[in-house]
C-alpha positions as CSV (number, residue, x, y, z in Angstrom):
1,X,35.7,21.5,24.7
2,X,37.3,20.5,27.7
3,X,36.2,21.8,31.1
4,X,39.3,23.3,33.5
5,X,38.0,24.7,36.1
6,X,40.8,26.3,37.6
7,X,40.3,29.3,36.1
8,X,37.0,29.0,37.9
9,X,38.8,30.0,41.0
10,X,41.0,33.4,39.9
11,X,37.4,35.4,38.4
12,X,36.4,38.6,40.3
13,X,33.5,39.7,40.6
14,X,34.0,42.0,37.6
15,X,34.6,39.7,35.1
16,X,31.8,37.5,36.1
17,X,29.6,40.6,35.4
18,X,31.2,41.1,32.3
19,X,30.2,37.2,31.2
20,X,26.9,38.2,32.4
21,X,26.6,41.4,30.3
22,X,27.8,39.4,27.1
23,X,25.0,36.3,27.7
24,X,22.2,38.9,28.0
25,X,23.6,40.8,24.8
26,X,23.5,37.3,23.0
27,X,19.4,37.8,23.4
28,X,19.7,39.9,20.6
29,X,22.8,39.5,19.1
30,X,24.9,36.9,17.6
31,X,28.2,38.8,18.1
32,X,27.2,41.7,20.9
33,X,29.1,44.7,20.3
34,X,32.2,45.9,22.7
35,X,30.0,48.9,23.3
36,X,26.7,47.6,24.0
37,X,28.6,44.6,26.8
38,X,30.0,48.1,28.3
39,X,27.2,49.5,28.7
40,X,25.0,46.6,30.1
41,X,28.0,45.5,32.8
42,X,28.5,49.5,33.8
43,X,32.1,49.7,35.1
44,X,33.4,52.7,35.4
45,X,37.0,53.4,34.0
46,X,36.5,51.7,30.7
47,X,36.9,48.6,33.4
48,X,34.9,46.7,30.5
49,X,37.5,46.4,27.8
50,X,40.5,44.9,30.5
51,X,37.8,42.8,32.0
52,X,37.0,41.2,28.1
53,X,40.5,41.1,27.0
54,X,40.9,38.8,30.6
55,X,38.3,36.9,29.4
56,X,39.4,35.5,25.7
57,X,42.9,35.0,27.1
58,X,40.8,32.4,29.2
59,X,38.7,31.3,26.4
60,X,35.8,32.7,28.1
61,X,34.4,34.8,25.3
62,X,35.4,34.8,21.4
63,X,36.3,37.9,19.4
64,X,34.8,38.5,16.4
65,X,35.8,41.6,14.6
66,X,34.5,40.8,10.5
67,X,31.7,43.5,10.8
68,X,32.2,44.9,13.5
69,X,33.8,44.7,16.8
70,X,32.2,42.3,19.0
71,X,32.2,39.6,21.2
72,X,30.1,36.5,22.0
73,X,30.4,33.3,24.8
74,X,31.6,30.6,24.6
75,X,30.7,26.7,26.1
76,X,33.5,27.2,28.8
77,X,32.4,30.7,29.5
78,X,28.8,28.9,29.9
79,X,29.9,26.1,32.3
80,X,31.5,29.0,34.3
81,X,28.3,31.0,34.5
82,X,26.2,27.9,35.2
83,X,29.0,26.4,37.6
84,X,29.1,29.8,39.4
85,X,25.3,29.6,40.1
86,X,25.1,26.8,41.4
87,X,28.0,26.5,43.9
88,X,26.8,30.0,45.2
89,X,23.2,27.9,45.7
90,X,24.9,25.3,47.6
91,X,23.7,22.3,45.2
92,X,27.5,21.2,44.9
93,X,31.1,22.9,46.1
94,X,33.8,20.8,43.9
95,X,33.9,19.4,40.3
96,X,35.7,16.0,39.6
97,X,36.6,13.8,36.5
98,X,35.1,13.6,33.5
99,X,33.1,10.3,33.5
100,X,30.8,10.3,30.5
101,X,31.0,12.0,26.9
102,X,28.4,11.9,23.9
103,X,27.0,13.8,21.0
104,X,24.8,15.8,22.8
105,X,26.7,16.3,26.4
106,X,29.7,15.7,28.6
107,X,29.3,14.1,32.1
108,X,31.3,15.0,35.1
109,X,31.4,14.4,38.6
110,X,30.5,16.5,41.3
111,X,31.1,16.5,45.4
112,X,28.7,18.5,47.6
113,X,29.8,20.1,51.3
114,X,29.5,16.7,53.1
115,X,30.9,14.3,50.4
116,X,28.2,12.9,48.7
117,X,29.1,12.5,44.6
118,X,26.7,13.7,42.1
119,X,26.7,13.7,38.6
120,X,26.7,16.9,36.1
121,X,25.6,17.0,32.5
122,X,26.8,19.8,30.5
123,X,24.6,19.2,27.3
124,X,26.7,20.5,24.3
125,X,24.8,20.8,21.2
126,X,26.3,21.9,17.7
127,X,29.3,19.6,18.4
128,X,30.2,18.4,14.2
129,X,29.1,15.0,15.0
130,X,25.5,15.8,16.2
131,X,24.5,19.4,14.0
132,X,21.3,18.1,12.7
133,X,19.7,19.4,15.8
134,X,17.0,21.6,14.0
135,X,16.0,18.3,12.0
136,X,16.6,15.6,14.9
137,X,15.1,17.3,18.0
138,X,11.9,19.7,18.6
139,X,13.5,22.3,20.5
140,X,12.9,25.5,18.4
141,X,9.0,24.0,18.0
142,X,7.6,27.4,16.3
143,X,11.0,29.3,16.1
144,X,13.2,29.8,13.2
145,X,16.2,31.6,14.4
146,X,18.5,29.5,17.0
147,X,21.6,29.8,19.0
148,X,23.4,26.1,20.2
149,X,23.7,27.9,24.0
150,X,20.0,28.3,23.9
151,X,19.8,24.9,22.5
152,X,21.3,23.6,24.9
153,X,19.3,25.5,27.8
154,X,16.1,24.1,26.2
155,X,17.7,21.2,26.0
156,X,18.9,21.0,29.5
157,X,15.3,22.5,30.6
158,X,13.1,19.7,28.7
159,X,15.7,16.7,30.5
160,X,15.2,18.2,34.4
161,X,11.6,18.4,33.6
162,X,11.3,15.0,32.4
163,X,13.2,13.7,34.7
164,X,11.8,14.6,37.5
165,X,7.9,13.9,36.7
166,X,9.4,10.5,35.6
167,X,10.8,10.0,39.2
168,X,7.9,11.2,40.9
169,X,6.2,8.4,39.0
170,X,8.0,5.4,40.3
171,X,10.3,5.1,37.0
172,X,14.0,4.0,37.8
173,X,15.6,7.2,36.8
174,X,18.5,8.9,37.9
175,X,17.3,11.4,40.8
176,X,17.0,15.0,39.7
177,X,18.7,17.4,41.9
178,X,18.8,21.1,40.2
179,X,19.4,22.8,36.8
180,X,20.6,25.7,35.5
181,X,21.3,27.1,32.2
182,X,22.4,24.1,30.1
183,X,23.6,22.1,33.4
184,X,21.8,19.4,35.0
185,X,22.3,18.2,38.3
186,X,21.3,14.2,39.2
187,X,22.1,11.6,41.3
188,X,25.1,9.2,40.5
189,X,23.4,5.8,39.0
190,X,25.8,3.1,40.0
191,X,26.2,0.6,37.5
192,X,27.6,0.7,33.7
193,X,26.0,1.0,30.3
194,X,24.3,-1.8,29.0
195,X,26.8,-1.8,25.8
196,X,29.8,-2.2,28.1
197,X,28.4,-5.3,29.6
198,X,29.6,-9.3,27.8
199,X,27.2,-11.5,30.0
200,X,24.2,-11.7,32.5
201,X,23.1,-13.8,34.8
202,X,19.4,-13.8,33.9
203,X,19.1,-12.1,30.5
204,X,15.1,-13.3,30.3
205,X,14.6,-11.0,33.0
206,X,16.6,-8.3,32.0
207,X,15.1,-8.1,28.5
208,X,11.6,-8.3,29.8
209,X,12.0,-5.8,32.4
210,X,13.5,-3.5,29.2
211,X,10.5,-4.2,27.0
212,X,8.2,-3.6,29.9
213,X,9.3,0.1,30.6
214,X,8.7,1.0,26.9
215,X,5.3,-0.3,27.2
216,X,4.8,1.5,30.7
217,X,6.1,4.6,29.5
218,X,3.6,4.5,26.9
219,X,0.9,4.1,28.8
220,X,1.8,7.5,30.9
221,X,1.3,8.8,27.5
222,X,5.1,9.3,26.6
223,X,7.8,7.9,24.2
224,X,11.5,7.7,24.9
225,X,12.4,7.6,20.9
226,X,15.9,6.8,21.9
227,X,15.5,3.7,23.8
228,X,18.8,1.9,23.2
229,X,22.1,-0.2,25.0
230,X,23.3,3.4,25.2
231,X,20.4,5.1,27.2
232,X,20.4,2.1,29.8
233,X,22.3,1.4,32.8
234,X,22.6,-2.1,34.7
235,X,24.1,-2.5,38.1
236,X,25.8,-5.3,39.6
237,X,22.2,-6.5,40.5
238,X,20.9,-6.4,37.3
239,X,18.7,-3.5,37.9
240,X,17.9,-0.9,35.0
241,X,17.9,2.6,35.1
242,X,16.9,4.4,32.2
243,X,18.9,7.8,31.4
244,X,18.8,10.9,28.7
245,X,15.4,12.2,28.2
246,X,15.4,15.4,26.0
247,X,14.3,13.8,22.9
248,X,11.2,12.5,24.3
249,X,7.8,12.6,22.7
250,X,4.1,12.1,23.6
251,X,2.0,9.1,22.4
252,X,0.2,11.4,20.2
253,X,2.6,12.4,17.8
254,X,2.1,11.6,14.2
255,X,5.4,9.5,14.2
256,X,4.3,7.9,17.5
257,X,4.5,4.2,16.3
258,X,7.1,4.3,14.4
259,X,9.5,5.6,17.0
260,X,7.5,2.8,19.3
261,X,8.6,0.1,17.2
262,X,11.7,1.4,16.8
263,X,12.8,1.3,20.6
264,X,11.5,-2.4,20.6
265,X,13.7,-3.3,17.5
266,X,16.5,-1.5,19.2
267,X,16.2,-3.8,22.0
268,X,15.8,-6.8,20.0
269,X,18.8,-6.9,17.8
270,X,20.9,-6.0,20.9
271,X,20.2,-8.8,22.7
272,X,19.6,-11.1,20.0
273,X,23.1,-10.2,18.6
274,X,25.2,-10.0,22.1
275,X,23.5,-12.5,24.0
276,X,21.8,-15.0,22.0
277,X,18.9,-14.5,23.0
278,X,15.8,-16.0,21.1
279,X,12.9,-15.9,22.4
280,X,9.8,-17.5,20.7
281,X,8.4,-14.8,18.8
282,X,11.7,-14.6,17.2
283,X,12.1,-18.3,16.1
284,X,8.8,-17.8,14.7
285,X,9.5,-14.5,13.2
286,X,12.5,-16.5,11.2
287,X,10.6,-19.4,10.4
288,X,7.0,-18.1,9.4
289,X,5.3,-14.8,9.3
290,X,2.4,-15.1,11.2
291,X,-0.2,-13.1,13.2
292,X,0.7,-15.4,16.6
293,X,4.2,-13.5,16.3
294,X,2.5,-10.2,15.6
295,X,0.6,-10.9,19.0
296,X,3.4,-11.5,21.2
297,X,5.6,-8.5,20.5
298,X,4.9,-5.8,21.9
299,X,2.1,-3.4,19.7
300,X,1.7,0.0,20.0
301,X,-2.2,-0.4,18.8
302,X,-2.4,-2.6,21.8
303,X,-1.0,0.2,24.6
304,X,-3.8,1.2,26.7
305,X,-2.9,5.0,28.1
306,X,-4.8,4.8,31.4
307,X,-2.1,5.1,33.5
308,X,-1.6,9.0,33.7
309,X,-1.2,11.4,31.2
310,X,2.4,12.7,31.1
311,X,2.4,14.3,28.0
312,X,-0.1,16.8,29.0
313,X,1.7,17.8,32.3
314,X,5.2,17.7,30.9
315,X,3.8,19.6,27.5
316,X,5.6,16.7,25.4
317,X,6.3,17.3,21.9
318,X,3.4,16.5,19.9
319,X,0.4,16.6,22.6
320,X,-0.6,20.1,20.9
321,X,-2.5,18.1,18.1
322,X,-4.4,16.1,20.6
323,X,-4.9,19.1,22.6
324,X,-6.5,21.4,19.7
325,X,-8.7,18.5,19.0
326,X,-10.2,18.6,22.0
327,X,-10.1,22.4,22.1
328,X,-12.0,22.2,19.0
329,X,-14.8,19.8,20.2
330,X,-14.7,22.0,23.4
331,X,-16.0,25.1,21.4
332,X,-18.1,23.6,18.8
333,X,-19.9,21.9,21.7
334,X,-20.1,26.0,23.2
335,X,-21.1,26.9,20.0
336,X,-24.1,24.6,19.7
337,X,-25.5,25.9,23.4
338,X,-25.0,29.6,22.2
339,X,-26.4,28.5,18.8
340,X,-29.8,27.2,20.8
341,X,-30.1,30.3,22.9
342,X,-29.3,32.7,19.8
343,X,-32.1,31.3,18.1
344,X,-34.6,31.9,20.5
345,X,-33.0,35.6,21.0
346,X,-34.0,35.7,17.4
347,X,-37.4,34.6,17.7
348,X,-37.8,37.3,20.4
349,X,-36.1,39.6,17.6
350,X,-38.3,38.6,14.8
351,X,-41.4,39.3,16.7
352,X,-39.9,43.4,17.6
353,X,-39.2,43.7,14.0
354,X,-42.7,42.4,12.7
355,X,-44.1,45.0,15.2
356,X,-41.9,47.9,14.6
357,X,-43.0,48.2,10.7
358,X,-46.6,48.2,11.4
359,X,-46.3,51.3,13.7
360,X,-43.9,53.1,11.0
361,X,-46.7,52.1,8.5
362,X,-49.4,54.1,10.7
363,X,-47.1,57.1,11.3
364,X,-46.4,57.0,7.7
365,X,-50.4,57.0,6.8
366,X,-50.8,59.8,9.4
367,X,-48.5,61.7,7.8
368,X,-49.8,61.0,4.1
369,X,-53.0,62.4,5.6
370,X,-52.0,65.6,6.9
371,X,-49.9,65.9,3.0
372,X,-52.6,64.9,1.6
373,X,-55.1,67.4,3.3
374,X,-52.5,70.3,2.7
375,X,-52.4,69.4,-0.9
376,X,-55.9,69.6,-1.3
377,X,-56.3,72.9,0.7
378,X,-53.8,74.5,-1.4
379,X,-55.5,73.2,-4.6
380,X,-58.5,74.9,-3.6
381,X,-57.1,77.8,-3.3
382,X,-58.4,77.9,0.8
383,X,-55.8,79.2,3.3
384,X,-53.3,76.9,4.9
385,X,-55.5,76.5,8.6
386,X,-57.3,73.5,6.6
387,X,-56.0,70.8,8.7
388,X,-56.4,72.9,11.5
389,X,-59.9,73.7,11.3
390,X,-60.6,70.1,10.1
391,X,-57.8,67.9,12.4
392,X,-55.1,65.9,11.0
393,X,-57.8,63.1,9.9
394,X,-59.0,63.1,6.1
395,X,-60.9,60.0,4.9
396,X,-59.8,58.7,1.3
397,X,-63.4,59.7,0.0
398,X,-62.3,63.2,0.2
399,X,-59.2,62.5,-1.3
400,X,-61.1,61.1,-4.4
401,X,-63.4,64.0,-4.2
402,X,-63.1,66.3,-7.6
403,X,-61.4,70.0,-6.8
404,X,-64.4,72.8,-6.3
405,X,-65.5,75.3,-8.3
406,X,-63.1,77.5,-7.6
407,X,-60.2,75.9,-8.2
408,X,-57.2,76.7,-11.2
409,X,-57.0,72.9,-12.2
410,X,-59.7,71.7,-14.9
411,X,-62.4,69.3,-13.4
412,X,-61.4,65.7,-14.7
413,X,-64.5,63.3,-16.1
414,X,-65.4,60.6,-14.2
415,X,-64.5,57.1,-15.8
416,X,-66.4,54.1,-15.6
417,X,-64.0,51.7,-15.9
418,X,-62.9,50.1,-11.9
419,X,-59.8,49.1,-13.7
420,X,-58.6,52.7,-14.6
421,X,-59.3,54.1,-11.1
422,X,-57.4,51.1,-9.5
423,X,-54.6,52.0,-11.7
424,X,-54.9,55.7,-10.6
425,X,-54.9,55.1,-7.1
426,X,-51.3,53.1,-7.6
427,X,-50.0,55.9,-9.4
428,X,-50.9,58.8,-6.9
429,X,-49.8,56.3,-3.6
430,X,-46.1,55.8,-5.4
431,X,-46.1,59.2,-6.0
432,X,-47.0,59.7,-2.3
433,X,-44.3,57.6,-0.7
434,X,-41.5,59.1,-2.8
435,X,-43.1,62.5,-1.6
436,X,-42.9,61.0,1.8
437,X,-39.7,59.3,1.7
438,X,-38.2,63.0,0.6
439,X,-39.5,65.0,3.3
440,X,-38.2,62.3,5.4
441,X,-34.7,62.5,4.0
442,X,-34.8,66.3,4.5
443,X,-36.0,66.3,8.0
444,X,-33.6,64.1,9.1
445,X,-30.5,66.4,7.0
446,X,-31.8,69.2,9.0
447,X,-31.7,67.3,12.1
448,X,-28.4,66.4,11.9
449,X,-27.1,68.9,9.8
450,X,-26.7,67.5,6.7
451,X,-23.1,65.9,8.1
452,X,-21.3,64.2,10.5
453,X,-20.0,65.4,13.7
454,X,-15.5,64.5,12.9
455,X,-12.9,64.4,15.3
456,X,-10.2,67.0,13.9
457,X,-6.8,66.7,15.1
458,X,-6.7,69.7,16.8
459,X,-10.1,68.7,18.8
460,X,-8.5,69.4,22.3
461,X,-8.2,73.0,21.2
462,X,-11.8,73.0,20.6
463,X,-12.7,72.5,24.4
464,X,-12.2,76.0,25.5
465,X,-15.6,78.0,25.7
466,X,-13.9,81.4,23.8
467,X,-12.1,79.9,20.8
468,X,-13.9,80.8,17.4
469,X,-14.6,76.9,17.0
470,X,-16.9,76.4,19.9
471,X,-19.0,79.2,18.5
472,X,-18.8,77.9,15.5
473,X,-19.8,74.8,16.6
474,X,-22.7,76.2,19.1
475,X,-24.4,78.1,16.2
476,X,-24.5,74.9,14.0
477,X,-26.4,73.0,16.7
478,X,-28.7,75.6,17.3
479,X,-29.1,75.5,13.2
């Protein structure tokens, strides 16, 4: 779409906030409703409607009306909301010719306050030459649902950052001034396109200066993956400057040498095909396939990444497998050490358990030996003060006396046989611990009153001290 900006120059204030109102509706919405962009901007007068009706006579917004009524931006109502920002921050103050178009942007030129030229790329994505964004480009990453203005903000976004880092880093990049929305503002690199240009003075130098930026952006851990006679600018001087940066990847990505060895090819066919130039690797590579050729082209096995590590700063598309591989040995190595101290915590463990049965086992023996006294004071017909008058303590030979005289039960015959009264004294100690084990049970349903204490619903009515519930409730404790 082409940019005319002198439309730029007759919008109010109103009808800038009704752009704004439809962008933020766009969140949400492919096509915002009429009524939801009325009541975000918040005119009064049903100013809203005029204000949109302004607007797609400019080509500002477009109307969509197949479901419902509705409205969404536009690219040239985007360049007018980015282009509006950035005037007001005082990063430029006029916009010139167009000096650059592609698949993915259009170029212009830009003036600040005191003269000085900039340049400003609009990047344009969803344009019916380049549609295979979601495919060619890692901009959505996790996303699945995607709108070509957001593209082109994350577009716009990834290139400034990029950018930037890269000229902080002594690359020779175009200068990166400020961005907004899906505008970048840089420097103005002097010079033309590599393509554009028939002959050089020293081509040797040129091409080796080329090969050696791939190899030094590599080592800072990154990949241009779009490294071609395109993406390069030359001055009169011969000097490069590399440009367009969104599509860049780190070193770690699983397609890392492939799109390594295809920025070197790139650069080989071009200047093998527009300036004859054949080095020795490449007479070699048409006379003979041999590991001496392998050697002197550039390898991306042979890369050595100790210059930096821009992919980690910059979060560069594919780092986040490296990453979770060193998360990974991070917490297995945490593991380990809280694996070491654990066990000793369970040593300590171990030992409190192995004591805590042995006092349950004497508390249980106590308690046989009171049952087993009131047993035999009731069998003998004596009054229940027996382990009273006695203590709590009866010896096993009383257990295995016979019953007295007096008793109801029949006197049982003593047997000779050890093995018998071994089996006996089994019997009567399982028949003990179940005895045990159900007074236990018991005791402890008394205690606790055979249920659990539940949360109702309606438990804040319960806190009052005169409801009919907290009596309720009071009696059962005392229970």
């Amino acid at each position: 779409m082409k940019l005319d900006v002198n439309a730029l120059r007759y919008l109010t204030k109103d009808d800038f906030r009704v752009l704004t109102a439809v962008e933020m509706g766009m969140r949400n919405h492919e096509i915002v409703p009429a009524e939801l962009v009325d009541r975000i901007a918040g005119l009064k007068h049903g100013g809203t409607y005029k204000v949109l009706r302004n607007l797609l006579k400019n080509k500002l917004v477009h109307h969509d009306a197949t479901k419902y009524d509705g409205y969404r931006l536009t690219y040239l109502g985007y360049d007018f909301l980015a282009i509006k920002t950035l005037v007001n921050r005082g990063v430029f103050a006029s916009v010139g010719r167009q000096i650059g178009v592609g698949k993915e942007s259009d170029i212009f030129e830009v003036a600040t306050e005191d003269g000085t030229v900039l340049a400003m790329k609009l990047h344009r994505l969803g344009r019916t030459s380049f549609r295979a964004v979601k495919s060619k480009r890692d901009y959505l990453r996790h996303r699945r649902s995607f709108n070509w203005l957001y593209l082109s903000r994350l577009a716009a976004l990834k290139e400034f950052a990029f950018m930037k880092a890269l000229g902080d880093h002594g690359f020779p990049v175009p200068t990166a001034v400020d961005c907004n929305r899906h505008c970048v503002i840089m420097s103005l690199v002097q010079g033309y396109p590599l393509v554009q240009v028939k002959e050089l003075q020293n081509p040797d130098d040129v091409f080796d200066t080329i090969l050696g930026l791939i190899v030094r952006l590599a080592e800072h851990g990154l990949l241009h993956c779009d490294f071609n006679e395109f993406n390069i600018m030359i001055d009169d001087d011969e000097k490069i400057t590399v440009i367009d940066f969104p599509q860049m990847v780190s070193v770690s990505h699983r397609n890392a040498q492939m799109f390594f060895d295809r920025d070197i090819e790139c650069i080989y066919k071009f200047f093998n095909k527009r300036f004859n130039l054949k080095s020795e690797k490449n007479e070699e590579q048409e006379e003979s396939d041999s590991d001496d050729e392998g050697n002197s082209r550039p390898s991306f096995l042979s890369v050595k990444k100790a210059a930096g590590s821009l992919d980690k700063e910059l979060a560069a598309s594919g780092f986040t497998r490296k990453e979770q591989v060193e998360m990974e040995k991070y917490i297995e190595e945490d593991a380990e050490g809280q694996h070491s101290s654990s066990d000793d915590d369970d040593d300590e463990e171990e030992e409190v358990a192995d004591a805590v049965p042995i006092d349950s086992l004497k508390i249980d023996q106590d308690r046989s030996d009171v049952l087993d006294c009131n047993l035999a004071s009731r069998n003998s017909g004596e009054p229940g003060t027996f382990s009273e008058e006695h203590g709590t303590s009866c010896s096993g030979e009383n257990r295995l006396e016979g019953p007295p005289s007096g008793s109801n039960g029949d006197a049982k015959e003593p047997v000779d046989d050890s093995s018998s009264d071994d089996d006996n004294d089994e019997e009567e100690d399982a028949e003990l611990t179940k005895k045990l084990n159900k007074e236990r049970k018991k005791a402890i349903a008394a205690a606790h009153g055979r249920r659990r204490p539940v949360s109702s619903r309606n438990a804040y009515k319960d806190k009052g001290k005169g409801t009919m519930n907290s009596k309720i409730q009071r009696q059962a404790c005392k229970w």
